[in-house]
C-alpha positions in Angstrom: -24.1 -56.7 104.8 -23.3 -58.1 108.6 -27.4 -58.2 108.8 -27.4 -60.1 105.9 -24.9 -62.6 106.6 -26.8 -63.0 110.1 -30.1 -63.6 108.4 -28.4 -66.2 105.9 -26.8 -67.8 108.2 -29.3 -68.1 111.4 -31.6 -70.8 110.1 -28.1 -73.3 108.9 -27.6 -72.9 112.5 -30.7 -73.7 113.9 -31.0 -76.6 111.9 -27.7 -78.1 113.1 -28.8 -77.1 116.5 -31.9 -79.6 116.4 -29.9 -82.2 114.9 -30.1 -86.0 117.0 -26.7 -86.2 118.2 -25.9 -89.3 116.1 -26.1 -87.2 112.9 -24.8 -84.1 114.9 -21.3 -86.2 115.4 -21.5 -87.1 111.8 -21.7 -83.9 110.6 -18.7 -82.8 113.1 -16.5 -85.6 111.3 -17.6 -83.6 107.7 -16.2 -80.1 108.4 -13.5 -82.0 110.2 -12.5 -83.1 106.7 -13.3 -79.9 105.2 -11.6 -77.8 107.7 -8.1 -79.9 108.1 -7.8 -82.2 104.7 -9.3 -79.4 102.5 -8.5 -75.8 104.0 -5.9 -76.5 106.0 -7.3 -74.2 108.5 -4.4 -73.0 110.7 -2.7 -76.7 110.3 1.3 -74.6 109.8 0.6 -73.2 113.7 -0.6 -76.3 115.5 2.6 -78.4 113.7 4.8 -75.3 115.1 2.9 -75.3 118.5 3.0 -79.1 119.3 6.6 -79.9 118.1 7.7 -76.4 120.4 5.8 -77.8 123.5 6.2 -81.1 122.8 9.4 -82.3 121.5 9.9 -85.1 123.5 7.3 -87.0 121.2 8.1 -88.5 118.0 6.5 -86.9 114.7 4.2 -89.8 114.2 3.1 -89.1 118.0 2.7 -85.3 117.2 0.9 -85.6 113.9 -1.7 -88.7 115.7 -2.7 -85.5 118.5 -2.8 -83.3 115.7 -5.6 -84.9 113.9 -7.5 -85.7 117.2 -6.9 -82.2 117.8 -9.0 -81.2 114.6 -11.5 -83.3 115.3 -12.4 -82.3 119.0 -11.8 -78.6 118.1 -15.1 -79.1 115.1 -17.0 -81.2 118.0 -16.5 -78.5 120.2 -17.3 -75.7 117.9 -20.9 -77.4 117.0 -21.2 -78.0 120.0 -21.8 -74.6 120.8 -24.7 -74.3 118.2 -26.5 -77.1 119.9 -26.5 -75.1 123.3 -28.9 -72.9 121.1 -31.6 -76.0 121.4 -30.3 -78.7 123.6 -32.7 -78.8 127.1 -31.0 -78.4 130.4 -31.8 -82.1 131.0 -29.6 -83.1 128.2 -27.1 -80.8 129.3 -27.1 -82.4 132.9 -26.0 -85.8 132.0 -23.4 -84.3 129.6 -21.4 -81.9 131.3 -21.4 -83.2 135.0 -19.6 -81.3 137.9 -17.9 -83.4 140.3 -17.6 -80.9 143.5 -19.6 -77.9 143.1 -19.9 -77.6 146.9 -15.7 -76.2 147.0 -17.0 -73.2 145.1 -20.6 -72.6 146.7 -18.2 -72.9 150.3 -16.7 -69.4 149.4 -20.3 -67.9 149.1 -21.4 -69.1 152.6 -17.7 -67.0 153.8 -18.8 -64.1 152.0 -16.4 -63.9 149.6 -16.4 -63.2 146.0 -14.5 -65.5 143.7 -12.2 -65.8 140.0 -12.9 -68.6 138.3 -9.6 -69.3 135.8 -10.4 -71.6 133.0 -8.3 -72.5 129.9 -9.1 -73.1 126.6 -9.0 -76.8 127.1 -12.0 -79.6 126.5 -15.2 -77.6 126.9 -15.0 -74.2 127.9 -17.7 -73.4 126.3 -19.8 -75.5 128.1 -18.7 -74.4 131.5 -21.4 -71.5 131.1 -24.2 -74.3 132.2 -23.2 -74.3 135.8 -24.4 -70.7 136.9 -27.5 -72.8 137.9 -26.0 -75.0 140.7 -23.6 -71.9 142.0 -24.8 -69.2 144.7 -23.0 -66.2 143.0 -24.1 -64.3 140.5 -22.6 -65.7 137.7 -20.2 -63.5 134.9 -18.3 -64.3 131.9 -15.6 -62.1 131.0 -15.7 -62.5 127.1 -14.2 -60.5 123.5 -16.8 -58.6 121.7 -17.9 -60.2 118.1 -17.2 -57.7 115.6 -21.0 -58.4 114.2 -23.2 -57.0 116.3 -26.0 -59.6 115.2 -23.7 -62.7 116.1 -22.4 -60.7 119.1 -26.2 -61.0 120.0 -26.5 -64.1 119.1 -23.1 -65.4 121.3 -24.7 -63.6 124.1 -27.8 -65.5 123.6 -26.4 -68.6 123.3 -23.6 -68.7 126.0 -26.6 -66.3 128.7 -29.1 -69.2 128.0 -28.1 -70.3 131.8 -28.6 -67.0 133.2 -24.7 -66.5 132.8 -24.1 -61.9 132.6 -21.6 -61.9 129.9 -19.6 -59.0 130.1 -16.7 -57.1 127.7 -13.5 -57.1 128.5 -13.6 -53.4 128.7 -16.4 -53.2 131.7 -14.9 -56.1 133.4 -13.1 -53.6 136.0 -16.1 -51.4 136.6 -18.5 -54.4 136.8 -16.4 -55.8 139.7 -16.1 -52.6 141.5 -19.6 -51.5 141.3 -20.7 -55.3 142.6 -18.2 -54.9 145.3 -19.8 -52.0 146.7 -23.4 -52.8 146.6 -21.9 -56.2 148.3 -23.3 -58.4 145.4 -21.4 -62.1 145.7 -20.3 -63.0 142.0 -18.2 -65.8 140.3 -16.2 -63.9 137.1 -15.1 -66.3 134.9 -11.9 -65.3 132.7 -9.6 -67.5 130.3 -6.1 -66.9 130.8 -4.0 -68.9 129.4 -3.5 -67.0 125.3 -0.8 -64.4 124.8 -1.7 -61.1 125.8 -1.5 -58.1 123.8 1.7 -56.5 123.4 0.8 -53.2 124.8 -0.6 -55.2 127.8 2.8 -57.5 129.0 3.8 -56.9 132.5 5.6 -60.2 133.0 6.8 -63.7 131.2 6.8 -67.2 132.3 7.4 -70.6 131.6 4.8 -72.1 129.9 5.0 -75.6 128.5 8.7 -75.3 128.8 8.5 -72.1 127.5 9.2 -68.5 128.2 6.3 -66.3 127.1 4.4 -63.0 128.2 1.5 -64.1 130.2 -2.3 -62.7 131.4 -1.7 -61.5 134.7 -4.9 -59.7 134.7 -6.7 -62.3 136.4 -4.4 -61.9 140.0 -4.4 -58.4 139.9 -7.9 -58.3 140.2 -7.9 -61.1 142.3 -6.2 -58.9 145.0 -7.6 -55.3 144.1 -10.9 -56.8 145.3 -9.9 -59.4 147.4 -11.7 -62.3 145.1 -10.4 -66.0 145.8 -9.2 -67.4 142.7 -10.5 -71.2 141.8 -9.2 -73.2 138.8 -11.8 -75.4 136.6 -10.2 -78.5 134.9 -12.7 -79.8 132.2 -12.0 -83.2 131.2 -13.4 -85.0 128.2 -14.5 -88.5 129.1 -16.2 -89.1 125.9 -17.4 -87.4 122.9 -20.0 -85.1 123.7 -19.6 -85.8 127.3 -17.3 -83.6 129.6 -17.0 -83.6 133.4 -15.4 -80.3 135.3 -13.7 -80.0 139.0 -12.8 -77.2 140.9 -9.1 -76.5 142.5 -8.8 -73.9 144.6 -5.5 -71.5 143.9 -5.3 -68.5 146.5 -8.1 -68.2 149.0 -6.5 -65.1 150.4 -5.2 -63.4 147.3 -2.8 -61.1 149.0 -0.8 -63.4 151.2 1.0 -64.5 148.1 4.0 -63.1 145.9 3.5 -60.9 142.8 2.5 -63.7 140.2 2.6 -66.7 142.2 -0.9 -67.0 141.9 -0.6 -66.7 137.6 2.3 -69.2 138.0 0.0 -71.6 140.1 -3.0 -71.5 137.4 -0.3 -71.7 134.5 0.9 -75.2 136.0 -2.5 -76.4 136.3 -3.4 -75.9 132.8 0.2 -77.9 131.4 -1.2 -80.2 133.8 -4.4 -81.0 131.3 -2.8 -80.3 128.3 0.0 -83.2 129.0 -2.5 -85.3 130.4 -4.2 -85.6 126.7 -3.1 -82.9 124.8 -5.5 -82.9 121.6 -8.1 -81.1 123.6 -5.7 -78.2 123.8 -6.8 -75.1 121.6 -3.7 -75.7 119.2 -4.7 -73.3 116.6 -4.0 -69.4 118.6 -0.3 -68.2 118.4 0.3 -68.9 121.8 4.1 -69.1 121.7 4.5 -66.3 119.1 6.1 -63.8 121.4 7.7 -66.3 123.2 11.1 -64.6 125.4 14.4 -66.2 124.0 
């Protein structure tokens, strides 16, 4: 049955893939009217999430990001069909990086380097710069429960020679390229709830005390790796520019979870600057610390 669905549903997403982008967009607007008018697809949890993190704007306010919200989030998701076809030159002029040379600066030291993102703009798109680094490039990414789109989302998001690793093998990987001295760039999100099983501390997050990733320090400073945060901004539709901030060169000179309180105010940082590119529809504040 999972083959099936693959087989069905391959050749749909090819031929959105090889749309012109003027029909692309058009076709984003569609199953954004599907998706919010008709399904209501998760439309209870972003109302919940932006009047908890955002209650010092008026309901008119919230419901005007809410509805740019669902309209990014179906841009965003095609998007990531149309990195099945779109060529590299395309991809150049439409997801630009304004100061790659911060990151390539810890390769010339030597050092090994986390790169935190968030689930904010296009972070799916922030796979195309393994080309212009000089690490070896990994993404730290969930399993897809089919195998044949699990292929497929490795396809797609390795198509710029990006090693996409499981969650599960993201310790081992780091340790065995540590010891045969390989320089690599890890790329993690880590800015949803964690598992319950997996809560070591809470924070404030948009005003708001909740468990919080931590993975992404401790690794940082079990293998001495500098941590970088990438903000992606959206300057247009379809069009995204990312910069690099550097959070800890040295790891282990700071305090336990300074470093995850650092990246945490980076990302309210985006989301307040223009908060419908947010990823509104995850739980984030469900296990939130009263």
């Amino acid at each position: 049955m999972q083959f099936l669905v693959y087989i069905l549903a391959y050749p749909l997403l090819w031929l959105i893939s090889i749309l012109p982008f003027r029909l692309f967009y058009w076709l984003s607007d569609c199953v954004c009217f599907i998706i919010y008018h008709i399904i209501g697809y998760r439309r209870k949890v972003v109302r919940e999430n932006l009047a908890l993190t955002l209650p010092h704007l008026s309901k008119t306010e919230q419901k005007q990001i809410e509805k740019k919200f669902y309209h990014h989030m179906c841009d965003m998701f095609l998007e990531t069909i149309k990195t099945m076809s779109i060529s590299p030159e395309e991809m150049e002029k439409r997801f630009r990086v304004t100061n790659i040379e911060l990151v390539n600066e810890y390769a010339k030291k030597g050092k090994s380097v986390i790169l935190v993102a968030s689930h904010y703009a296009s972070y799916e798109w922030l796979l195309t710069i393994n080309p212009k680094i000089d690490f070896k490039g990994i993404a730290v990414y969930k399993k897809v429960a089919n195998p044949y789109f699990d292929k497929l989302v490795r396809r797609i998001r390795s198509k710029y020679d990006t090693e996409l690793v499981e969650t599960r093998k993201a310790i081992p990987t780091m340790a065995q390229n540590q010891r045969n001295g390989i320089l690599s760039m890890y790329g993690l999100a880590s800015d949803q709830s964690p598992k319950l099983d997996r809560i070591f501390h809470s924070m404030k997050f948009m005003g708001i005390e909740v468990p919080v990733h931590t993975g992404a320090e401790m690794l940082a400073k079990k293998y001495d790796l500098s941590v970088i945060f990438v903000k992606v901004k959206k300057v247009a539709r379809g069009y995204y520019e990312a910069t690099f901030v550097s959070i800890a060169d040295n790891p282990n000179d700071y305090e336990n979870f300074d470093i995850t309180e650092k990246y945490l105010r980076e990302v309210e940082k985006q989301i307040y600057e223009a908060p419908e590119y947010y990823l509104w529809t995850h739980k984030r504040w469900k296990h939130r610390v009263e």
